[in-house]
C-alpha positions in Angstrom: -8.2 -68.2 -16.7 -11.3 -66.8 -18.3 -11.1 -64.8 -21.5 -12.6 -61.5 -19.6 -9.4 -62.3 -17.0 -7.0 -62.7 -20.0 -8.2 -59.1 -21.3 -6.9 -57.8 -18.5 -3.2 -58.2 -18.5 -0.7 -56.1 -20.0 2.6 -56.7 -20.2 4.8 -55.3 -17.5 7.5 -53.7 -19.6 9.4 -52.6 -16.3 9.3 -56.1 -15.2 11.0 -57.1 -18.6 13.8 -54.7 -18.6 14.8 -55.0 -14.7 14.8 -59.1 -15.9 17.4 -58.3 -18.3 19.0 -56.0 -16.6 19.4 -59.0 -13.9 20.4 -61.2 -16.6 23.6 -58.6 -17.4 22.0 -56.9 -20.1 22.9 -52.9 -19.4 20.1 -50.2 -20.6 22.4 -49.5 -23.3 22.4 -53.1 -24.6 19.0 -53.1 -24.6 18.9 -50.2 -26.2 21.5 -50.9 -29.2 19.4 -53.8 -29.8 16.0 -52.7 -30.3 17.2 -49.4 -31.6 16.5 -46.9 -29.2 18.0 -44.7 -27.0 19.3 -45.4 -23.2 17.7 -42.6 -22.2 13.9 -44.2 -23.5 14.6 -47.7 -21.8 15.7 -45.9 -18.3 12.2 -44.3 -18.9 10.3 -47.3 -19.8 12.2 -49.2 -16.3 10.7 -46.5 -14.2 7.1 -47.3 -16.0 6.9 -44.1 -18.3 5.6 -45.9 -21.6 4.9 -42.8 -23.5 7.5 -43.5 -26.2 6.7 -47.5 -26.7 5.7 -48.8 -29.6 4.4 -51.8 -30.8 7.6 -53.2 -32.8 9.7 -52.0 -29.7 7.3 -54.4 -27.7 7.9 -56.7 -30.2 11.6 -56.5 -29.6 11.5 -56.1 -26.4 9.9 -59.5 -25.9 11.9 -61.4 -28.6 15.3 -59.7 -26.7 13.7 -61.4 -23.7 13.5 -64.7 -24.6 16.3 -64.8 -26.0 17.9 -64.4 -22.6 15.2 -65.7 -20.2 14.4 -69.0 -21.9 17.5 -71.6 -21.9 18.1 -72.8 -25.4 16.8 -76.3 -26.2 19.6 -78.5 -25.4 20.5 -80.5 -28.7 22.8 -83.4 -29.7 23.8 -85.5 -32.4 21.5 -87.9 -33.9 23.8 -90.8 -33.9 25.7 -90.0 -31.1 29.0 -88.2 -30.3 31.2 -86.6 -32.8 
């Protein structure tokens, strides 16, 4: 992808909170966890971005990978236990 295609994409903040939603997060999960109201993530679902700031992008995005991206799988260096 060229640079000039790259400039223009945009995150699709609806896209992320129905993901989460699918996931099991509720609105109001979302909400208590980047700080904000119920009310502005049901907004921000139905694409009204008014209200969203850069650190709630931030959040947002960090609160999706959390739950979107598996953990690394890990074990013991020298084996079990």
């Amino acid at each position: 992808m060229s640079s000039e295609q790259h400039a223009d994409l945009v995150v699709d903040w609806s896209r992320v909170i129905i993901d989460l939603n699918r996931a099991g997060i509720s609105d109001q999960m979302i909400a208590n966890e980047i700080g904000r109201s119920r009310t502005l993530i049901v907004g921000w679902r139905g694409e009204n971005y008014a209200d969203l700031k850069w650190h709630d992008g931030q959040r947002l995005i960090a609160l999706w990978r959390t739950h979107m991206v598996p953990s690394l799988p890990m074990r013991h260096k020298y084996g079990p236990g």
